[in-house]
C-alpha positions in Angstrom: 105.9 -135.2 119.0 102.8 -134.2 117.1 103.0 -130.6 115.4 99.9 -128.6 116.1 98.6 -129.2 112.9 98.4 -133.2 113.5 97.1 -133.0 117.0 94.1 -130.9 116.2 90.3 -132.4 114.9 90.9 -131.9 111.2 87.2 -130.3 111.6 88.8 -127.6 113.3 91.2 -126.9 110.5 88.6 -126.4 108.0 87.5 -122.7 107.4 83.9 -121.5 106.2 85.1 -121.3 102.7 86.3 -124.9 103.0 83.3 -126.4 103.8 81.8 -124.2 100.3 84.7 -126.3 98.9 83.4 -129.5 100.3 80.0 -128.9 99.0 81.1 -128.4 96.1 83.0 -132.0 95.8 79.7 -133.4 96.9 77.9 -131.5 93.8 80.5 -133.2 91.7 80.5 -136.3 92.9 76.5 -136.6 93.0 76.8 -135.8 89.3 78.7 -138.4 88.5 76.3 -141.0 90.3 73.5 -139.5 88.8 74.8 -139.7 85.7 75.6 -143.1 85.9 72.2 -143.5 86.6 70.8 -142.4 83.8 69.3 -139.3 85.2 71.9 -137.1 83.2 70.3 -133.4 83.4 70.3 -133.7 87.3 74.5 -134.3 86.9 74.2 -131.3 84.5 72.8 -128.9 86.7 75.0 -130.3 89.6 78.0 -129.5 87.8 76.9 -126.1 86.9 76.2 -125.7 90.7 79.4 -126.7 91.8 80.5 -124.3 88.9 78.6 -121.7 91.1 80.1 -122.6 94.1 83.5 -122.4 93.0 83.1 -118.9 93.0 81.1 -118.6 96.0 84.3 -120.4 98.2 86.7 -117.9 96.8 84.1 -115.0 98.0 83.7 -116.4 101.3 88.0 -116.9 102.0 88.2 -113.3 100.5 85.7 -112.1 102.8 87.9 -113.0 106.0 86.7 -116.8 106.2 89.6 -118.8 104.9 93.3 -119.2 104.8 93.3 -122.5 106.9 95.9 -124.8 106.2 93.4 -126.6 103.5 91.9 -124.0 101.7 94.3 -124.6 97.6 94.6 -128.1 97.7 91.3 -129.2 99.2 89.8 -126.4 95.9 92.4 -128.3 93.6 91.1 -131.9 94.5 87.3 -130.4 94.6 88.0 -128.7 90.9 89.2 -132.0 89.6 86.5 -133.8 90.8 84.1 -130.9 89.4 85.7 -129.8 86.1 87.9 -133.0 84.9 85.9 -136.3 86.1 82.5 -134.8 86.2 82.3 -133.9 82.8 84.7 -136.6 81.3 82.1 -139.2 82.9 79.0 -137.4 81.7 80.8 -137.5 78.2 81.8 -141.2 77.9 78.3 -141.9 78.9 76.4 -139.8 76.7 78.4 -141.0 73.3 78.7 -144.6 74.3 75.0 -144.3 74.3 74.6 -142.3 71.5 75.8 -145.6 69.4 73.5 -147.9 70.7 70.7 -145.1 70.3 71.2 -145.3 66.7 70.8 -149.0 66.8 73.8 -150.0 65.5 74.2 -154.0 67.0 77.3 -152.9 69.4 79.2 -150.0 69.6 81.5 -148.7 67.0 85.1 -149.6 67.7 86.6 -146.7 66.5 84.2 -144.4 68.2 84.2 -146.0 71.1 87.9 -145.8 71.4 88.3 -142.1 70.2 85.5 -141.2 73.2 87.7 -143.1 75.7 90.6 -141.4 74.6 89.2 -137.9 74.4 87.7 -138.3 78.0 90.7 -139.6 79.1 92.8 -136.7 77.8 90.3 -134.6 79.6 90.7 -136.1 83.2 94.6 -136.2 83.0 95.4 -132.9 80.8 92.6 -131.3 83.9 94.8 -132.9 86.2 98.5 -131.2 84.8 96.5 -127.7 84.5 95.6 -127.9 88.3 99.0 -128.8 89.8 100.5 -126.2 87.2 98.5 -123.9 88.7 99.5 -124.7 92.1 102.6 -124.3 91.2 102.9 -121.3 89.8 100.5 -119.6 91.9 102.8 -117.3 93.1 104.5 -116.2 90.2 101.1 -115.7 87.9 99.8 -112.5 87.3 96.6 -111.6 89.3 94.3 -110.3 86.5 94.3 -113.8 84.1 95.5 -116.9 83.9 97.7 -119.2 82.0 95.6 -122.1 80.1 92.4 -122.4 80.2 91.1 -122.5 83.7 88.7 -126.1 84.4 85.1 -124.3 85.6 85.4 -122.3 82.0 86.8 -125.3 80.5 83.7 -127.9 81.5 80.8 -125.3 80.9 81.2 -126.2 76.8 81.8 -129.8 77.4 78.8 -130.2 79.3 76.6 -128.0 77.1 78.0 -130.4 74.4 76.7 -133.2 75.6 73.7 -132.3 77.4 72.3 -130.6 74.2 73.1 -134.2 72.4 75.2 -132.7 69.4 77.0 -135.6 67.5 80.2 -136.8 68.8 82.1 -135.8 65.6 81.3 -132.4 66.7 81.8 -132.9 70.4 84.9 -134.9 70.5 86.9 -132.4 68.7 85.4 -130.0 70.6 87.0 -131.8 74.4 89.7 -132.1 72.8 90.5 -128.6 71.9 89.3 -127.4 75.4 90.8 -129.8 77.1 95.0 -128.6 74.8 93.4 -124.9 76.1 93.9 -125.8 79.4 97.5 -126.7 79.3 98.5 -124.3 76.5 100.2 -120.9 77.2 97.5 -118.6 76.5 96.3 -116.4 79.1 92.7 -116.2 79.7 91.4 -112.9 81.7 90.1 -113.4 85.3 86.1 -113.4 85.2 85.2 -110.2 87.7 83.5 -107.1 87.3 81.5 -107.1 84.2 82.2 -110.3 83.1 80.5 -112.1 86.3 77.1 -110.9 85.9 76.4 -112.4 82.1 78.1 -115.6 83.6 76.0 -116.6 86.8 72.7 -115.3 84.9 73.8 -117.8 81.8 74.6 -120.5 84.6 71.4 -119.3 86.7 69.1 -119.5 83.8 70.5 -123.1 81.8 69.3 -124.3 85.4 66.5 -123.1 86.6 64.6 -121.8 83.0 65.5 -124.5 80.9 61.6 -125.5 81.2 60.4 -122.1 80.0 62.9 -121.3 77.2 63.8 -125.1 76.1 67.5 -125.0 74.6 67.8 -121.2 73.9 70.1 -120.4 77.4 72.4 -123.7 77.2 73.5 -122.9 73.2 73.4 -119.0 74.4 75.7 -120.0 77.1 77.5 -122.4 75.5 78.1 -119.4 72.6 79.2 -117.0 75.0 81.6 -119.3 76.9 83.0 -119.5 73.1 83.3 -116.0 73.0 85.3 -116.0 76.0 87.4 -118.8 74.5 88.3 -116.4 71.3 88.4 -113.1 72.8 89.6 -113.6 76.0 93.4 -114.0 75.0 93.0 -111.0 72.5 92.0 -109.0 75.9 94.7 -109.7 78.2 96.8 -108.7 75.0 95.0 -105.5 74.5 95.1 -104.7 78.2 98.7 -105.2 78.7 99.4 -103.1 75.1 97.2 -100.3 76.3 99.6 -99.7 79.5 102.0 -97.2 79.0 105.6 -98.0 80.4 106.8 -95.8 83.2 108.9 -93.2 82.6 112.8 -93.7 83.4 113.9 -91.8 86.1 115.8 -88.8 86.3 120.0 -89.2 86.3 
């Protein structure tokens, strides 16, 4: 006997918020072939749209429009896609290039493996953060989270590459992101004041690059740093600043 999950259209197990998931994936993997293509800053703003969208799918399920039987794993898989392969691939491409551009005859051996490596470290360290996440859901705190969550976590990578800084400057740089996001620190939730700065940053590397040139990516890029560095010293401040209940009476 088929269960009622297996006998139904799986079209009519997705929610609203899981097709804002879905579209998502599609903005990831449309990076990634454009990207391929050559046509890089199209797979930037792609990313940063399915960075967008990420936030818009947890809006929508909050809202009354998800908790189908999809919702975590089908974000997991879309956040992987997204965050981890998106920007590992934009990466390898832009600094296996960057050799040839300075016309060396092939492509530096060392370099070339150090940019597979750190790209590789991305995709799979990306990948242990998510399934942690999953499965600890339940036991993590609802005001931050532990490691460096993957949208926060790709918006410097990107930057790094789309703004063409050298790769002994973005390499370390993955690298140290990429540690974040499987490391024990605890990295505050962005809600309240903290959203507006980010989807204006987000809003305005995509659609006023032409106006303002590099300006918003390295001001993003620098306040995504910020977040990096301060963020841990504000989930420790917060949970200093509680005072602990009382005991009670004997």
């Amino acid at each position: 006997m088929f269960s009622d999950t297996e006998s139904r259209s799986i079209l009519r197990l997705l929610t609203p918020a899981d097709y804002v998931t879905l579209t998502n994936a599609v903005c990831g993997l449309a990076a990634i072939f454009l990207i391929g293509l050559n046509h890089v800053e199209w797979g930037v703003l792609l990313i940063f749209a399915a960075i967008l969208g990420d936030g818009l799918d947890g809006l929508v399920a909050r809202s009354g429009y998800g908790n189908g039987p999809f919702g975590a794993k089908l974000d997991s898989f879309a956040d992987f896609l997204n965050f981890c392969v998106a920007p590992a691939v934009l990466l390898y491409h832009t600094y296996y290039q960057w050799e040839i551009i300075t016309q060396l005859r092939g492509p530096d051996v060392l370099t070339s493996i150090a940019v597979t490596t750190v790209a590789g470290s991305l995709v799979v360290l990306g990948m242990l953060r998510l399934v942690r996440f999953e499965v600890l859901k339940g036991n993590e705190r609802s005001d931050y989270f532990v490691g460096l969550p993957t949208p926060a976590a790709s918006i410097p990578i990107t930057l790094a590459a789309f703004l063409g800084w050298s790769p002994q400057v973005a390499l370390p740089l993955t690298l140290a992101i990429a540690l974040l996001m499987v490391s024990r620190v605890r990295f505050p939730k962005i809600r309240g004041a903290l959203i507006l700065p980010a989807v204006a940053g987000l809003l305005g590397t995509i659609f006023l690059r032409d106006q303002y040139g590099d300006l918003l990516p390295q001001l993003l890029f620098y306040g995504m740093v910020a977040y990096v560095v301060a963020g841990p010293l504000l989930v420790w401040w917060r949970e200093e600043s509680v005072e602990p209940e009382p005991p009670l009476a004997s």
